[in-house]
BAKOL-14113 format. One record per residue: residue in one letter; x, y, z of N, C-alpha, C in turn. Coordinates in Angstrom, 2 decimals. Example, Ala and Ser with C-alpha at 12.3 -4.5 7.8 and 13.67 -1.06 7.14 Angstrom:
<site><residu>a</residu><n_c1>13.19</n_c1><n_c2>-5.69</n_c2><n_c3>7.80</n_c3><ca_c1>12.30</ca_c1><ca_c2>-4.50</ca_c2><ca_c3>7.80</ca_c3><c_c1>13.20</c_c1><c_c2>-3.30</c_c2><c_c3>7.80</c_c3></site>
<site><residu>s</residu><n_c1>12.85</n_c1><n_c2>-2.25</n_c2><n_c3>7.08</n_c3><ca_c1>13.67</ca_c1><ca_c2>-1.06</ca_c2><ca_c3>7.14</ca_c3><c_c1>12.90</c_c1><c_c2>0.03</c_c2><c_c3>7.87</c_c3></site>
//
This chain:
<site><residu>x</residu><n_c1>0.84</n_c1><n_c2>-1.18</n_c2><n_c3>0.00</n_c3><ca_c1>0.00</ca_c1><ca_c2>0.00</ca_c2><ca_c3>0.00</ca_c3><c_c1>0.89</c_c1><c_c2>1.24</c_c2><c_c3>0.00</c_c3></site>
<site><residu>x</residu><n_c1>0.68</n_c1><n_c2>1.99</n_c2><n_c3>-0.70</n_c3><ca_c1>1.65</ca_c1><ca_c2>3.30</ca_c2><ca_c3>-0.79</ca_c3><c_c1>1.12</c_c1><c_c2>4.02</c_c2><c_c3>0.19</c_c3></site>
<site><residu>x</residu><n_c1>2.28</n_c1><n_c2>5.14</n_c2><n_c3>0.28</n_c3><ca_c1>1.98</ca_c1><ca_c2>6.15</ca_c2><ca_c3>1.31</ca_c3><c_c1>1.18</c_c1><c_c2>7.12</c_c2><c_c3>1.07</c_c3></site>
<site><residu>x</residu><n_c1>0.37</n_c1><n_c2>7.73</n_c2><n_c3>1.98</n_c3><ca_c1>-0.50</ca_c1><ca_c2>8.79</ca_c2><ca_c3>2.04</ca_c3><c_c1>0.06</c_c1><c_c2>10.61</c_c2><c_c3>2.19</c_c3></site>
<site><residu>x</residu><n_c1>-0.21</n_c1><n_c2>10.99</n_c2><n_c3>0.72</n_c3><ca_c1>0.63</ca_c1><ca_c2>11.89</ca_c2><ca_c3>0.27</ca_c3><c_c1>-0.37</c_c1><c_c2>13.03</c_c2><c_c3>0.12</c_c3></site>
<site><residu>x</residu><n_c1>-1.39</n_c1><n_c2>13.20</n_c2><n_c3>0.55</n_c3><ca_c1>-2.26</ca_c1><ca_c2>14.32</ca_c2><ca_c3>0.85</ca_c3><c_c1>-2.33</c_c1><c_c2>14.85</c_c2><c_c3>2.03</c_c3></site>
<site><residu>x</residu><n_c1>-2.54</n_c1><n_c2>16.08</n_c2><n_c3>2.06</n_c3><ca_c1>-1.78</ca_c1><ca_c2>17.30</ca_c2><ca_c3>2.98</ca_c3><c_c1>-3.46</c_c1><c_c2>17.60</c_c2><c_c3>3.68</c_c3></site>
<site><residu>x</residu><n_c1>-3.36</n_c1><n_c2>18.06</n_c2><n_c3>4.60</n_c3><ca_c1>-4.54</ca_c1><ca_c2>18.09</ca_c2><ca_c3>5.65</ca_c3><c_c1>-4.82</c_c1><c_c2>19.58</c_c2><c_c3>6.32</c_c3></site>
<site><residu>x</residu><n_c1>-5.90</n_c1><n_c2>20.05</n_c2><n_c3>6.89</n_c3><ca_c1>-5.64</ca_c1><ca_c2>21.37</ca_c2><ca_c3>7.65</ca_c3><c_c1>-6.75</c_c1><c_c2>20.49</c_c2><c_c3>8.84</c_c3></site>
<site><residu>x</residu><n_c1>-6.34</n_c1><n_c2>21.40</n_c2><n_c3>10.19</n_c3><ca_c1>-7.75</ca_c1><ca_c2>21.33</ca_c2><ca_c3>11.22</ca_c3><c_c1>-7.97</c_c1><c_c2>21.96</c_c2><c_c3>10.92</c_c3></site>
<site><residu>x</residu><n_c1>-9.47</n_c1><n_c2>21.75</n_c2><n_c3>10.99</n_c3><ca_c1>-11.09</ca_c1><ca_c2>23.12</ca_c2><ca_c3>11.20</ca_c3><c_c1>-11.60</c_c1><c_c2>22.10</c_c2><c_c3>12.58</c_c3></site>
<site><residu>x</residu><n_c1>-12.58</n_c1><n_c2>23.92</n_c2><n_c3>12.85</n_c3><ca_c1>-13.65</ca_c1><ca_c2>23.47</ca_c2><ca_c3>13.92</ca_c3><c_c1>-14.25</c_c1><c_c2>22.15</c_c2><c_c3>12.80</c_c3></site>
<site><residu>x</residu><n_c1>-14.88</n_c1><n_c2>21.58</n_c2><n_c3>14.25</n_c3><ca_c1>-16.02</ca_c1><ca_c2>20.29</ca_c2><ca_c3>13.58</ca_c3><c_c1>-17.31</c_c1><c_c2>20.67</c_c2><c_c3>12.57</c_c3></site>
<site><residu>x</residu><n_c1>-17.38</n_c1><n_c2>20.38</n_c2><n_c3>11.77</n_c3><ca_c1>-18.38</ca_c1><ca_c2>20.47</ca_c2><ca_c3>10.75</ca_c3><c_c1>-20.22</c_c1><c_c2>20.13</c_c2><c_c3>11.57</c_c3></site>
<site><residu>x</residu><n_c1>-20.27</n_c1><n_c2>19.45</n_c2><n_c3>12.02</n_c3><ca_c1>-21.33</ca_c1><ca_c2>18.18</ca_c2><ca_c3>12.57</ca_c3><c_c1>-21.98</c_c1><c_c2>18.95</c_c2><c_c3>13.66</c_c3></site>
<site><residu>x</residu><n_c1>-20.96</n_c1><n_c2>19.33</n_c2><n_c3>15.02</n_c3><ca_c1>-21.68</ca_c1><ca_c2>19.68</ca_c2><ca_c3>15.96</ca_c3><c_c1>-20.87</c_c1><c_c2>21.48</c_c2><c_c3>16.19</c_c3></site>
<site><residu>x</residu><n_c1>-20.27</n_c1><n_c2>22.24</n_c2><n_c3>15.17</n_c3><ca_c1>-19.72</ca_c1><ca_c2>23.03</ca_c2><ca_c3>15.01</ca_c3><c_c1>-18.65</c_c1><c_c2>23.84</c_c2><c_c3>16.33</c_c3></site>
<site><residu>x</residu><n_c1>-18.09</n_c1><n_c2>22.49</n_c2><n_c3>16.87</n_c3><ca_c1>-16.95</ca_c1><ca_c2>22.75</ca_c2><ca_c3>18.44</ca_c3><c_c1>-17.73</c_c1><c_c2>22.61</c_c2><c_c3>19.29</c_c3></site>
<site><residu>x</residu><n_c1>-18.77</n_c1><n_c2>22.07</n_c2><n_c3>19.37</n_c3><ca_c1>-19.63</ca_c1><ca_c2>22.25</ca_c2><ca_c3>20.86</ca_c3><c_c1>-19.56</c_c1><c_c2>20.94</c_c2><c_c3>21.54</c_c3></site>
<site><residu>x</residu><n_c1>-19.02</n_c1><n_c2>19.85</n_c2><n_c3>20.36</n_c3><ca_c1>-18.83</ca_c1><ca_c2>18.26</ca_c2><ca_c3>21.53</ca_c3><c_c1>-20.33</c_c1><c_c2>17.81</c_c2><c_c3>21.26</c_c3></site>
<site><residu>x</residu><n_c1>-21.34</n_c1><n_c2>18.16</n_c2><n_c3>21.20</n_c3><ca_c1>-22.70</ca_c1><ca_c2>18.10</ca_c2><ca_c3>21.28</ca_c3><c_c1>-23.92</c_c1><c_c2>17.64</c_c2><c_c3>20.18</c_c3></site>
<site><residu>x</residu><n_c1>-24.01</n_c1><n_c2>16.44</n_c2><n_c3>19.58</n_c3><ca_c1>-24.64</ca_c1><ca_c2>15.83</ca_c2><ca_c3>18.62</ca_c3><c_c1>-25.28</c_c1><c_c2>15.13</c_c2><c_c3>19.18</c_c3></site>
<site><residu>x</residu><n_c1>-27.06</n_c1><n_c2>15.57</n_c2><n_c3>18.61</n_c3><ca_c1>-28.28</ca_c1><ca_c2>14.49</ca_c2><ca_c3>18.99</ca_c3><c_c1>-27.73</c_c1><c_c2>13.47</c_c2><c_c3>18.23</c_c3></site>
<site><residu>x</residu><n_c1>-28.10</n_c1><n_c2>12.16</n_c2><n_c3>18.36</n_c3><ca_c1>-28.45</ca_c1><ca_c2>11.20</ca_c2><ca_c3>19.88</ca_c3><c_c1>-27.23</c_c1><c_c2>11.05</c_c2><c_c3>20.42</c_c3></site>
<site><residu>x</residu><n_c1>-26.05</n_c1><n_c2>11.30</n_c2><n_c3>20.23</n_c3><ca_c1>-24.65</ca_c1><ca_c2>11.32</ca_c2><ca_c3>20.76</ca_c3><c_c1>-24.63</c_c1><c_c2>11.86</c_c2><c_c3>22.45</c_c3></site>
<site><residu>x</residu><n_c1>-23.49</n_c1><n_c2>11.70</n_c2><n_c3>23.39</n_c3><ca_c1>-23.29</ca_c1><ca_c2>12.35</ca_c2><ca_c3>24.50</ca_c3><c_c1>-22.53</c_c1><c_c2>13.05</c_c2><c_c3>24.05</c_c3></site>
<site><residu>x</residu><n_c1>-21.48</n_c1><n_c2>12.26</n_c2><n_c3>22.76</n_c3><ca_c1>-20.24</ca_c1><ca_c2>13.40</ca_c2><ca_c3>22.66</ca_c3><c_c1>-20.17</c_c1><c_c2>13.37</c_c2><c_c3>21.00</c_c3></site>
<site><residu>x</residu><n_c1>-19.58</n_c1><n_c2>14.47</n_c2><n_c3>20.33</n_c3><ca_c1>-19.32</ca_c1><ca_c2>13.94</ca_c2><ca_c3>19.34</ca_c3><c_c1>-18.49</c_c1><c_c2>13.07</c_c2><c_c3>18.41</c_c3></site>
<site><residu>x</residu><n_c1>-19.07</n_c1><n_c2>11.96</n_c2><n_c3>17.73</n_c3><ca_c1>-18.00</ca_c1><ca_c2>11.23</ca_c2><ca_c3>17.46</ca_c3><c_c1>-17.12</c_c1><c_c2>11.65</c_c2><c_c3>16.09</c_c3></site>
<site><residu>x</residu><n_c1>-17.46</n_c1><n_c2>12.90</n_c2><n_c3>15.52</n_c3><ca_c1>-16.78</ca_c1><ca_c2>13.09</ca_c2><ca_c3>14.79</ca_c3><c_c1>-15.44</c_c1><c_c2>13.98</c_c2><c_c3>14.90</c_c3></site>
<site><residu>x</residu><n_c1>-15.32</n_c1><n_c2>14.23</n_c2><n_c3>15.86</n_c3><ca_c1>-14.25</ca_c1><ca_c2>15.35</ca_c2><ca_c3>16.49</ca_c3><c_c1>-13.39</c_c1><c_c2>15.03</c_c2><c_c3>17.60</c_c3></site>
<site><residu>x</residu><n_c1>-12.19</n_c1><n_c2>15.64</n_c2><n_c3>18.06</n_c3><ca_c1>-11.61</ca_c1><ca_c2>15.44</ca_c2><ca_c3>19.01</ca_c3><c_c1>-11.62</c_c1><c_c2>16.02</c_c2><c_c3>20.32</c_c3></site>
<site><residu>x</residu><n_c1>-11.37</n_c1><n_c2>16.09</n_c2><n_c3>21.41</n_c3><ca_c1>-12.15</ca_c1><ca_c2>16.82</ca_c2><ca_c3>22.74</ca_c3><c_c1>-12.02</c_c1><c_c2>18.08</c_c2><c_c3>22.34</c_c3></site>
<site><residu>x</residu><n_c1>-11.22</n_c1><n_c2>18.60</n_c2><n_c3>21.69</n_c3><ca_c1>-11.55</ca_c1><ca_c2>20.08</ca_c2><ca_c3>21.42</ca_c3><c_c1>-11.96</c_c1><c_c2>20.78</c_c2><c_c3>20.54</c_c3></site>
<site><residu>x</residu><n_c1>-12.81</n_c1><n_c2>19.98</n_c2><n_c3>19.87</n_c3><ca_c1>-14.12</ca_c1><ca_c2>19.96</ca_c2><ca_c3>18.35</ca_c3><c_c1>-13.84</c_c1><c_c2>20.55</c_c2><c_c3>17.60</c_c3></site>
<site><residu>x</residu><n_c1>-12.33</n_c1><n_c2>19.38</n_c2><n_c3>17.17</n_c3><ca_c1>-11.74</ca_c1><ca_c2>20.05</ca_c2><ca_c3>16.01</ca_c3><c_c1>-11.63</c_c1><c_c2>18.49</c_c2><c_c3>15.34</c_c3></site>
<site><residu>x</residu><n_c1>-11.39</n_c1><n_c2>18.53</n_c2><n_c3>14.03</n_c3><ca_c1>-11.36</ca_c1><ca_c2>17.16</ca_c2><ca_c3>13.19</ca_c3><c_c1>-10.00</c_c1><c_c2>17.98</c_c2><c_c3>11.76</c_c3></site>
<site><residu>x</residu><n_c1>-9.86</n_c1><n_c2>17.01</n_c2><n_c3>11.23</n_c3><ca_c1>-8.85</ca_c1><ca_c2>16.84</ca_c2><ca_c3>10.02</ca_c3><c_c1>-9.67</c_c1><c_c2>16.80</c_c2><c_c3>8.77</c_c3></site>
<site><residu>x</residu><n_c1>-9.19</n_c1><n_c2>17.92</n_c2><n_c3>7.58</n_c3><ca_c1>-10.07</ca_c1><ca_c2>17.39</ca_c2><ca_c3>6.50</ca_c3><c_c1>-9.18</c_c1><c_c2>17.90</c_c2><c_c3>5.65</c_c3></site>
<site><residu>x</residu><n_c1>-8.94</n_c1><n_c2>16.95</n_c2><n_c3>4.63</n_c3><ca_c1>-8.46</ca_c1><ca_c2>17.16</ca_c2><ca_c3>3.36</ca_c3><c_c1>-8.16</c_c1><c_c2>18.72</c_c2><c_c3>2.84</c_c3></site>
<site><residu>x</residu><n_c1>-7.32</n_c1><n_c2>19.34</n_c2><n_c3>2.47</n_c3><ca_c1>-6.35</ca_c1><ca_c2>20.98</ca_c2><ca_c3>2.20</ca_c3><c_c1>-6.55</c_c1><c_c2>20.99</c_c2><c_c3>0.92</c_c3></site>
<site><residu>x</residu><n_c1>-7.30</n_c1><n_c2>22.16</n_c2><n_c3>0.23</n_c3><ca_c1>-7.92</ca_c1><ca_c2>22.12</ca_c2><ca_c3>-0.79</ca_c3><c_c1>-6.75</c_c1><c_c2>23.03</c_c2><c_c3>-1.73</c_c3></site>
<site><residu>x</residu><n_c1>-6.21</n_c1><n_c2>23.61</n_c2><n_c3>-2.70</n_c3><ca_c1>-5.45</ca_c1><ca_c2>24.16</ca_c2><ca_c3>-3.25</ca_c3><c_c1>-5.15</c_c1><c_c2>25.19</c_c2><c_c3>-3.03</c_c3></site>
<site><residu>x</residu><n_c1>-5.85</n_c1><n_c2>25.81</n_c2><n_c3>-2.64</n_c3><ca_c1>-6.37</ca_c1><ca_c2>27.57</ca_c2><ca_c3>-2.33</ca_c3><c_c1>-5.48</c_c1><c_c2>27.63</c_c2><c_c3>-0.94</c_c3></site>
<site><residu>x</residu><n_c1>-5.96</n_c1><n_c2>26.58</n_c2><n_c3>0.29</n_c3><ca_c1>-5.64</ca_c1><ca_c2>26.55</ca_c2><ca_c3>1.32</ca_c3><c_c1>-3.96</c_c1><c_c2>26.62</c_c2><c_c3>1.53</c_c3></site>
<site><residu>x</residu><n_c1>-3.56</n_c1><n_c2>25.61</n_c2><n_c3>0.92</n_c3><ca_c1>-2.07</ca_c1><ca_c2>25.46</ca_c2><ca_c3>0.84</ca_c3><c_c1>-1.22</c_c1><c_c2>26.57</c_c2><c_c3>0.41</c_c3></site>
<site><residu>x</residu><n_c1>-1.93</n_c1><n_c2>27.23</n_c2><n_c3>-0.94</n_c3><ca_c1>-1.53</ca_c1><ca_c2>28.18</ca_c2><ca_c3>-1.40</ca_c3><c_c1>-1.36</c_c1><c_c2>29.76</c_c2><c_c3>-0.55</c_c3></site>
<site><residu>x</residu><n_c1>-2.76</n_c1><n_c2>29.55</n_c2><n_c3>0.39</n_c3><ca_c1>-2.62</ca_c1><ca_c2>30.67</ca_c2><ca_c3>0.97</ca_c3><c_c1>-1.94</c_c1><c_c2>30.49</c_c2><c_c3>2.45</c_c3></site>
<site><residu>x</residu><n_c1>-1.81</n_c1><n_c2>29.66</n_c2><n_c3>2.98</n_c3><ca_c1>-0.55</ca_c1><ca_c2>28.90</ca_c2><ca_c3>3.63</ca_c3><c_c1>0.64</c_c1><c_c2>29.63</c_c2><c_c3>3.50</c_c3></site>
<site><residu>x</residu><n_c1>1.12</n_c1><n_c2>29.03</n_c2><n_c3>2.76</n_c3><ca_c1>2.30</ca_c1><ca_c2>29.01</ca_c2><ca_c3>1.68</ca_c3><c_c1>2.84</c_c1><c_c2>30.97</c_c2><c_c3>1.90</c_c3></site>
<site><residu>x</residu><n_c1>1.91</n_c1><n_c2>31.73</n_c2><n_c3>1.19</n_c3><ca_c1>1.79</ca_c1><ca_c2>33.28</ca_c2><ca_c3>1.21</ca_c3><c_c1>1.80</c_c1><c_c2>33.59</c_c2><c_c3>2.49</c_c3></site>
<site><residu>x</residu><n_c1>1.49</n_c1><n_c2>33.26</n_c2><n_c3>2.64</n_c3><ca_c1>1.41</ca_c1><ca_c2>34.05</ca_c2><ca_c3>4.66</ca_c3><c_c1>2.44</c_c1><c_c2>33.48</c_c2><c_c3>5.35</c_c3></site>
<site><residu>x</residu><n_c1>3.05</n_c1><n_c2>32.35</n_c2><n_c3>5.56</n_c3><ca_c1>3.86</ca_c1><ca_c2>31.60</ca_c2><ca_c3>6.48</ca_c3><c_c1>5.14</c_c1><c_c2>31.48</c_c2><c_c3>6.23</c_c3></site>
<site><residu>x</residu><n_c1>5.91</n_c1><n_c2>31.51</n_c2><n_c3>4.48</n_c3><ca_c1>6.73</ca_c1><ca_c2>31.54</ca_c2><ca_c3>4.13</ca_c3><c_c1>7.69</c_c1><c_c2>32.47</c_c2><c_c3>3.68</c_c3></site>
<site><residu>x</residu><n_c1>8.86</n_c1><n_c2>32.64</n_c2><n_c3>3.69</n_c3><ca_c1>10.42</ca_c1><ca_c2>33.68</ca_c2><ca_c3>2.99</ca_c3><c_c1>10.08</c_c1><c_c2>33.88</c_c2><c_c3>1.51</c_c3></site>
<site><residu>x</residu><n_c1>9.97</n_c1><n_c2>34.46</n_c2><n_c3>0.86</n_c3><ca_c1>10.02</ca_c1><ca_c2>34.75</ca_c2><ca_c3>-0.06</ca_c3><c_c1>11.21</c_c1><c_c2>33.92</c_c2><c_c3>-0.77</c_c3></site>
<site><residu>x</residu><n_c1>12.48</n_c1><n_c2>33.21</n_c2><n_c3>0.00</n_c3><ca_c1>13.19</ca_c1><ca_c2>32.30</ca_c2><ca_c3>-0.83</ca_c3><c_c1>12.92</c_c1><c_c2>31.30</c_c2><c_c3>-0.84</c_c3></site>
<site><residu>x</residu><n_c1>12.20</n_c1><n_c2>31.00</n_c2><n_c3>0.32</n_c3><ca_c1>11.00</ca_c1><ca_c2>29.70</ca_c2><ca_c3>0.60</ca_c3><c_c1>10.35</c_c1><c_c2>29.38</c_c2><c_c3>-0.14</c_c3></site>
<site><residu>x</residu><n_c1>9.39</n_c1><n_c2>30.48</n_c2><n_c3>-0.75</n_c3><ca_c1>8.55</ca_c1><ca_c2>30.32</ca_c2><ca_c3>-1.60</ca_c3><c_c1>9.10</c_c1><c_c2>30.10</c_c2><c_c3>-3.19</c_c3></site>
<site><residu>x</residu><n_c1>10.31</n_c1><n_c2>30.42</n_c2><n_c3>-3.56</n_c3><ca_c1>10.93</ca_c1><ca_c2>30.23</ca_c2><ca_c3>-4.46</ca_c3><c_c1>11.58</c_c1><c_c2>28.95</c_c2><c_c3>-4.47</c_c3></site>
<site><residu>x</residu><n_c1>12.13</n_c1><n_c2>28.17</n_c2><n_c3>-3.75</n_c3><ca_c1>12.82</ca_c1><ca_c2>27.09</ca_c2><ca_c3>-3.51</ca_c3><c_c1>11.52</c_c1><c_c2>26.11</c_c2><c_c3>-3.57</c_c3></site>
<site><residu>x</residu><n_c1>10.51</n_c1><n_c2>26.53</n_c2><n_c3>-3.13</n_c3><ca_c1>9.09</ca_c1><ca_c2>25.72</ca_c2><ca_c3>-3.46</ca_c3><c_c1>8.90</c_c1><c_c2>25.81</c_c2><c_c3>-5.01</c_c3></site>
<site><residu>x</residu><n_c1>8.87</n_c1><n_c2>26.63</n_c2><n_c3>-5.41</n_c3><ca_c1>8.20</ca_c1><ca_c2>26.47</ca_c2><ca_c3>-6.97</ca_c3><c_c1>9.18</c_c1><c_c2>25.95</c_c2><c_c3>-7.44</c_c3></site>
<site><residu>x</residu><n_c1>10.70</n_c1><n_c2>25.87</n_c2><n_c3>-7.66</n_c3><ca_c1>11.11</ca_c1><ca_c2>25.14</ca_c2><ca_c3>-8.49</ca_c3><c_c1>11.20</c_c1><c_c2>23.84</c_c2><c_c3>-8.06</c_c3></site>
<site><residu>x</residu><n_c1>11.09</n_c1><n_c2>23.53</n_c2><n_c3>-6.85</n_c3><ca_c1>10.92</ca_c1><ca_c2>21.80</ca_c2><ca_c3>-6.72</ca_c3><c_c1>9.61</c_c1><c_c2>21.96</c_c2><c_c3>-7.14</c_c3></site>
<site><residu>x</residu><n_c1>8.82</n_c1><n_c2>22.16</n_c2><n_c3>-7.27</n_c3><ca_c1>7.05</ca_c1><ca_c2>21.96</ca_c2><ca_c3>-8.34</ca_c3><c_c1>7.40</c_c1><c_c2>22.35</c_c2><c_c3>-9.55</c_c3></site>
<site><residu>x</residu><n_c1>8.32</n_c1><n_c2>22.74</n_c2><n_c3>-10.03</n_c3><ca_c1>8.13</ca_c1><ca_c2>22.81</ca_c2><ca_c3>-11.57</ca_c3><c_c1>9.59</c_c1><c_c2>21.91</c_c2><c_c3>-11.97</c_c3></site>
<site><residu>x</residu><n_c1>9.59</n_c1><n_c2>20.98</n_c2><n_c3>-10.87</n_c3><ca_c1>10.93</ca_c1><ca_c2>19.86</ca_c2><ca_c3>-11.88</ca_c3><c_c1>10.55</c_c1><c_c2>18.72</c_c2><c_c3>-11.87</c_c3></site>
//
């Protein structure tokens, strides 16, 4: 099985929106105690990531490993 090569962000929980709190549930099972879950990093996300968090040689040393 190959490795898992998709990149992730937390968000609040989708389901019970951070509150822990889903009818018929006590807790929610889609989230972690602090009603947050993992979901798939959409292009935009990474990208704007990327702009905000990185050196400007960073960001250059990034594009040419993506464009080889």
């Amino acid at each position: 099985m190959g490795e898992d090569r998709r990149l992730y962000v937390k968000i609040v929980c989708t389901f019970c929106a951070g509150t822990r709190k889903l009818y018929p549930y006590s807790v929610c099972p889609y989230c972690d105690k602090t009603g947050t879950t993992y979901v798939e990093a959409n292009i935009k996300s990474i990208a704007s990531y990327c702009n905000g968090n990185l050196t400007p040689e960073e960001l250059l040393k990034l594009k040419d490993l993506l464009n080889s």
